[in-house]
N, C-alpha and C positions, 0 to 999 in steps of 0.2 A: 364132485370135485372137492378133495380137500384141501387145505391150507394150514400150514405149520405156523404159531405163535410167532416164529422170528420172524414169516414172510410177513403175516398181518401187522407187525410192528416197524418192519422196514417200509411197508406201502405207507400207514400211516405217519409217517417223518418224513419221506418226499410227499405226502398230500399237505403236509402243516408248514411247508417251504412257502414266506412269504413273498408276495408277487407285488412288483412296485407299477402301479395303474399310473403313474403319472400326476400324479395328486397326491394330498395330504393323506390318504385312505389307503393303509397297507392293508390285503386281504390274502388270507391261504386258503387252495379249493378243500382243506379238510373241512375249516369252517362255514364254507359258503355249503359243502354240500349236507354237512350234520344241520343246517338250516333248514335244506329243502325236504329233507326225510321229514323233518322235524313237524315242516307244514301237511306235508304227503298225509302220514298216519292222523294228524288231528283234523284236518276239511278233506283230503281227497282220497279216501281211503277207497272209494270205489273208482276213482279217474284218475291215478296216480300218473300211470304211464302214460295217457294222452295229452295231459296238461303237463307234462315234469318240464319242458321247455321254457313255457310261460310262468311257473311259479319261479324257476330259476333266475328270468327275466326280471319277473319281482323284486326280488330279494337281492338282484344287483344294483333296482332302482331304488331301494329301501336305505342302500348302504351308501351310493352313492349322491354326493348332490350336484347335479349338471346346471348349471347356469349360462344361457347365454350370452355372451357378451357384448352390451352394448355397440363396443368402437374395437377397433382393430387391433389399439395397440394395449387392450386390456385381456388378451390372448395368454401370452408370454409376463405379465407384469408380476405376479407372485414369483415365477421362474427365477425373473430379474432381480428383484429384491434379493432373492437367497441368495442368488451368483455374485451380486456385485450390490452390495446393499449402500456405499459411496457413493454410486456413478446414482443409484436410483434416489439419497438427498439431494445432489446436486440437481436431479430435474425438478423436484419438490420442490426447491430453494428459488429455482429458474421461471416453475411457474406460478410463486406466488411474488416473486417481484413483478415480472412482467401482467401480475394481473392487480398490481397493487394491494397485496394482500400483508399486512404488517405482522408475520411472523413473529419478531423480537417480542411480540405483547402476549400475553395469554387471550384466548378469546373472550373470555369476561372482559380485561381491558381493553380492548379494542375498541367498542363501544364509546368509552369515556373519549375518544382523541377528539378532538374539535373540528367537523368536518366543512362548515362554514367558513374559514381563517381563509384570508385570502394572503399570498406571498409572488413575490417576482422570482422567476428565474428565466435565464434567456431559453433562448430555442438551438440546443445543442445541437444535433441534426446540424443545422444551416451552418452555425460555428463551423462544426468539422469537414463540413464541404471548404470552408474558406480557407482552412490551418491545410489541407490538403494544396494550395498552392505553397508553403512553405516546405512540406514535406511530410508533415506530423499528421498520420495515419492510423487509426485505432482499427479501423473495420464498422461492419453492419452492426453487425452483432453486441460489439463492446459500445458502442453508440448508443444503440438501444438499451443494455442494461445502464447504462450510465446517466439516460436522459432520469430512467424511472427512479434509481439509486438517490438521484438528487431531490426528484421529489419526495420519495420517503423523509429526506434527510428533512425535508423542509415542513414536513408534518409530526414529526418525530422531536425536532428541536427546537420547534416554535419561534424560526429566523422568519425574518421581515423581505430576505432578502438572500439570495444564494447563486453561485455560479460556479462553472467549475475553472478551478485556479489551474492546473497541468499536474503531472505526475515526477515523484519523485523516486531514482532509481536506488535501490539495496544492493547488498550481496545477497541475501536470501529472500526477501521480499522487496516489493516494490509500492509507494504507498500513493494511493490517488487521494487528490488533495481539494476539499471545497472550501470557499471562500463566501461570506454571509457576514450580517449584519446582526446582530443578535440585542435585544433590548434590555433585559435581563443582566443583573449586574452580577457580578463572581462575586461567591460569601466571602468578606475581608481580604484586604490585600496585605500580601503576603510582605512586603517589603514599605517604606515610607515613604520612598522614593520613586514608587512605581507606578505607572500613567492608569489612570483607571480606565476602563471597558469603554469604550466609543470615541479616545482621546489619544492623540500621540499614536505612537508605536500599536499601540493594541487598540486602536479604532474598528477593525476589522478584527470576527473570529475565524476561524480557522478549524476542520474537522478533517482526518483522515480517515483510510482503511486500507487494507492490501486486498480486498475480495469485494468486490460491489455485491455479492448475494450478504454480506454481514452488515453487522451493524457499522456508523459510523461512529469516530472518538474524538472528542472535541477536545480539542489541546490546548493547555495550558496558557494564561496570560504570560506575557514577555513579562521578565524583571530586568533593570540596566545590568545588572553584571553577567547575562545570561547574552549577550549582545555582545561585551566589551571583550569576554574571554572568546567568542566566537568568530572573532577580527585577528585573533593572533595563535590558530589552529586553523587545522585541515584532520577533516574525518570522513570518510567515510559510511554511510549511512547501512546498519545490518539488514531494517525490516523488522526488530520488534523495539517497541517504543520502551520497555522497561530494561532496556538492555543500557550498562554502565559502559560512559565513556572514558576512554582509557589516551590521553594525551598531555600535553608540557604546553601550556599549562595548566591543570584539573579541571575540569570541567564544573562549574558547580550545578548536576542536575543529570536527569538521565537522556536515554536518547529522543524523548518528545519532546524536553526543555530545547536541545539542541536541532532537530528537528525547526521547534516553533522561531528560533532566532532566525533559522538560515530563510525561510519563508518570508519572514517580516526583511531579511535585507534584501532579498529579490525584490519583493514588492516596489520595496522606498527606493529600486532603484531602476527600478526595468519597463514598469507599469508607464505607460506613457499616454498622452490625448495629442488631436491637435489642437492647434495653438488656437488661444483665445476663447476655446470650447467652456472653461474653468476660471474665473477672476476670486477674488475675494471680498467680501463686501464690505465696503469703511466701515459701518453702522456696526455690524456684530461680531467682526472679524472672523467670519463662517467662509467657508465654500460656497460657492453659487455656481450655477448654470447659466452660461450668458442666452437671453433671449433671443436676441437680433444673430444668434448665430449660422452661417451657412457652409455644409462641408465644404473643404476644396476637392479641385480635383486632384486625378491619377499625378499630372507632372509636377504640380506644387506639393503635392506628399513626396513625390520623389525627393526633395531637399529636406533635408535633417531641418533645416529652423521652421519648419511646419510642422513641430513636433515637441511635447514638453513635456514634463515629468507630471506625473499626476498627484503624487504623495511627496512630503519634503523631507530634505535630507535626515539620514540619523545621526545625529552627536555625538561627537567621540563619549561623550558621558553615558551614551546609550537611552537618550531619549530624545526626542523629535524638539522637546522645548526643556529649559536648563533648570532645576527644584535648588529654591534656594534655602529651604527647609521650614518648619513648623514654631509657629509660635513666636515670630519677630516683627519686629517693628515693621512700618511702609518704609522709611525713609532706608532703615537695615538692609531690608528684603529689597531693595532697586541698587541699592551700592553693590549688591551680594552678585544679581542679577547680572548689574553691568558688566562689571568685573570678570565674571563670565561669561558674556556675550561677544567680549574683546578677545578671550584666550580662545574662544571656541565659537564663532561665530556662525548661525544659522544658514544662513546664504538666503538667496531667492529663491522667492514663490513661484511656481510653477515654471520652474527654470528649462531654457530649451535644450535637448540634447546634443543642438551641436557646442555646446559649451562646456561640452563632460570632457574629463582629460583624458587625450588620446590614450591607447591601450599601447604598450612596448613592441613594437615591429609594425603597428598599424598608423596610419593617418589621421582615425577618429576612435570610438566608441563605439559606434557602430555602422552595420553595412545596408544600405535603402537599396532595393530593387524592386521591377515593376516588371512583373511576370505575364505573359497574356500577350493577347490583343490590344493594345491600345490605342486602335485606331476609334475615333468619336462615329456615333449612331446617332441619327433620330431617335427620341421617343414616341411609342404610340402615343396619340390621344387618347383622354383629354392633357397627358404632361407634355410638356411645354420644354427645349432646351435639349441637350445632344448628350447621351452617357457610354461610358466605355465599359468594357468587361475585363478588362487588367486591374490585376490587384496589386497594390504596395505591400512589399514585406519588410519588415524591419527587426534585424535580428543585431543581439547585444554581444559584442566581444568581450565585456569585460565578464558576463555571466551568461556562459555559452548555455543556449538551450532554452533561451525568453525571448519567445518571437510576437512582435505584435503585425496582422493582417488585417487592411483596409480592404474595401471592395462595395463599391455601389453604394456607398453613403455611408458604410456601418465599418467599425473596427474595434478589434478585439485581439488578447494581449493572449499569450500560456507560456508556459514554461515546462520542460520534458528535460531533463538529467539528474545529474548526481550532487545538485546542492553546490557547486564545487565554486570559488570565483576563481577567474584566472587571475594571475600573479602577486596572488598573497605570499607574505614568507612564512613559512613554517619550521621550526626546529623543532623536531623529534628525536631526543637524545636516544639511542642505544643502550641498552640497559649491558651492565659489566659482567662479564660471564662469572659461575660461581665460584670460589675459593674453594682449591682442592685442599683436601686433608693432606695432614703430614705423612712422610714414607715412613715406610716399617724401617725401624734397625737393621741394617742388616749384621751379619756377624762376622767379626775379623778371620780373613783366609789371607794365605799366604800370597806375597808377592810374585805373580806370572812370569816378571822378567827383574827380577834384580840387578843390582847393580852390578854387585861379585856373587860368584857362583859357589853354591853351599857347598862346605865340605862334605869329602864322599869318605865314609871310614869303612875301611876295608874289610869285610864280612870274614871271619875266620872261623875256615871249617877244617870239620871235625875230621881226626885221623883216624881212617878205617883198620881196624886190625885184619893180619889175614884169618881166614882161618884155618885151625890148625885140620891137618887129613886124619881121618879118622881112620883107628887101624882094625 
């Protein structure tokens, strides 16, 4: 049987068509089978045709490398990568938070973090069972990354002290927000007048993020004019911190300075304990903890004067206590003082909330209910005394979206919106549309409807001769 040059060249081009096995390994049977000849003539020249199956067998295992797969979902994982190489960082991302694994470090750094440091943070989990009588609901899921998130934060940052403060809403992102103690003083202060780190206004730091798999950012100290301008605007928050604010009066700072303001006046204003939990001590004039103290119960939380402000007020001057400046006398510095403390006076310590001034259409400041069962239990032994399972909620009109929730001895504060307080004024002028250019000239035409009507001069035509008949 013969075969024509063009046939032998057309087989060869469908044999060298390559074939996708499913794997990284494209093969074409011209090459697999110029392999097995290749074996044939040099070991099996007398058993070629008996064994051609098995050397072929060969030579697919040669090419190929088959690995079994440990676990189920390592089947498909290469697959997925190529398909959707996002979706497969986000699991990466997913499970080295949840296994506490500090990503943001190189693995040579990793080593270095201080694994001995011990730090407080509460037990998120129970929290959000409790904020779940108010309404504020994350999920299993967000719970979870959020307990780990915060521990990160609190290895990462070298806080004493961390919890999570509530979330704050964007238009394009939304920024979850922790609250901690941090020891560690900011390199120079920015301003002369500004409270330093564990004092006033910026006693507490402050870290954001809009993704619990990233890092946290720890935001800026307060300065008083970052406060003062923030009492006589309304903005709106984007979702990224280096974005310029754009309002009347300027802003001075971007959207983290603005950002850190609206946080520190929630705080000094929403945060609340019950009463007598907080005194101050004559000797140091510090915070203290009262000793001898014992929760109340469900129905005496129900009353607003069971209930006080935790942080004191902010000064119209935009700090917590009034700077009477650098370098003066005692006798200067108290006259300076005074004088100030008359125009703008501090108010009281640990003031109760039903003292706050009613909100415009409400009766108070805020609204106490007691959700649940409130009917009194025994306790098992060995406790002693009768407890309820109704929680007090206590949420704030004048800054919608700062709920604090009691329940079985323990309470705890958040905050979920848009930064916004209710019934600030805000003037936001309208900017003047733009100055049109001037009109073209146009060029003088005749009047459409005159007054008197233009002479008509009489066309004078021409006298036809006849012609003459020709002979």
């Amino acid at each position: 049987m013969s075969v024509g040059i063009d046939t032998l060249e057309r087989v060869k081009s469908q044999l060298k068509e390559l074939k996708d096995l499913g794997n990284n390994v494209n093969l074409d049977l011209y090459q697999h089978l110029t392999e097995v000849f290749n074996r044939i003539m040099l070991h099996h020249q007398q058993d070629g045709y008996q064994r051609f199956e098995e050397i072929s067998h060969l030579v697919k295992q040669t090419h190929l490398k088959i690995k079994d797969p440990a676990y189920d979902y390592e089947v498909n994982a290469q697959q997925s990568e190529q398909n959707d190489p996002q979706r497969a960082q986000w699991i990466q991302k997913s499970k080295n938070l949840l296994k506490e694994i500090v990503d943001q470090l190189p693995r040579d750094e990793r080593d270095l973090l201080t694994k001995d440091k011990t730090f407080i943070i509460p037990n998120i989990p129970e929290e959000q069972r409790m904020f779940e009588w108010a309404g504020i609901v994350f999920g299993e899921e967000l719970t979870a990354k959020l307990t780990k998130a915060i521990k990160r934060l609190a290895v990462l940052s070298g806080a004493s002290q961390l919890r999570f403060w509530g979330k704050v809403y964007g238009i394009q992102k939304d920024y979850w927000v922790a609250e901690g103690i941090l020891d560690t003083q900011e390199e120079g202060k920015q301003s002369m007048n500004q409270e330093k780190r564990g004092e006033g206004i910026n006693k507490l730091v402050y870290w954001v993020n809009d993704n619990l798999l990233e890092d946290w950012v720890q935001l800026p100290d307060l300065l008083p004019e970052h406060v003062q301008v923030a009492r006589m605007m309304k903005h709106v928050l984007t979702g990224n911190l280096n974005a310029q604010i754009d309002s009347c009066p300027p802003f001075p700072g971007k959207e983290r300075h603005y950002l850190r303001a609206q946080i520190g006046r929630i705080s000094h204003a929403t945060t609340i304990v019950p009463k007598d939990l907080w005194s101050v001590d004559e000797e140091t004039t510090k915070d203290k903890a009262s000793e001898e103290f014992t929760m109340p119960g469900t129905e005496e939380l129900k009353n607003l004067e069971g209930w006080c402000h935790l942080h004191p007020i902010i000064l119209k001057a935009g700090r917590v206590s009034h700077f009477a400046g650098e370098g003066l006398a005692d006798e200067e510095r108290d006259e300076i003082l005074a004088k100030l403390n008359e125009k703008d006076p501090a108010g009281e310590r640990f003031k109760a909330i039903n003292d706050d001034a009613a909100v415009e259409g409400y009766k108070s400041a805020w609204i106490s209910k007691v959700i649940g069962d409130a009917q009194p239990f025994a306790q098992a032994p060995p406790k002693e005394g009768t407890t309820t399972y109704a929680a007090n909620v206590l949420k704030s009109l004048r800054w919608p979206g700062a709920v604090t929730v009691a329940q079985n001895g323990k309470f705890q504060s958040i905050y979920v919106g848009y930064g916004q307080k209710r019934g600030d004024v805000c003037f936001n002028p309208t900017e003047p549309p733009e100055v049109q250019k001037d009109p073209i000239d146009q060029t003088e035409q005749p009047e459409p409807t005159p007054l008197h009507a233009p002479k008509v001069v009489p066309v004078q035509q021409e006298e036809v001769k006849p012609e003459e008949d020709e002979e």
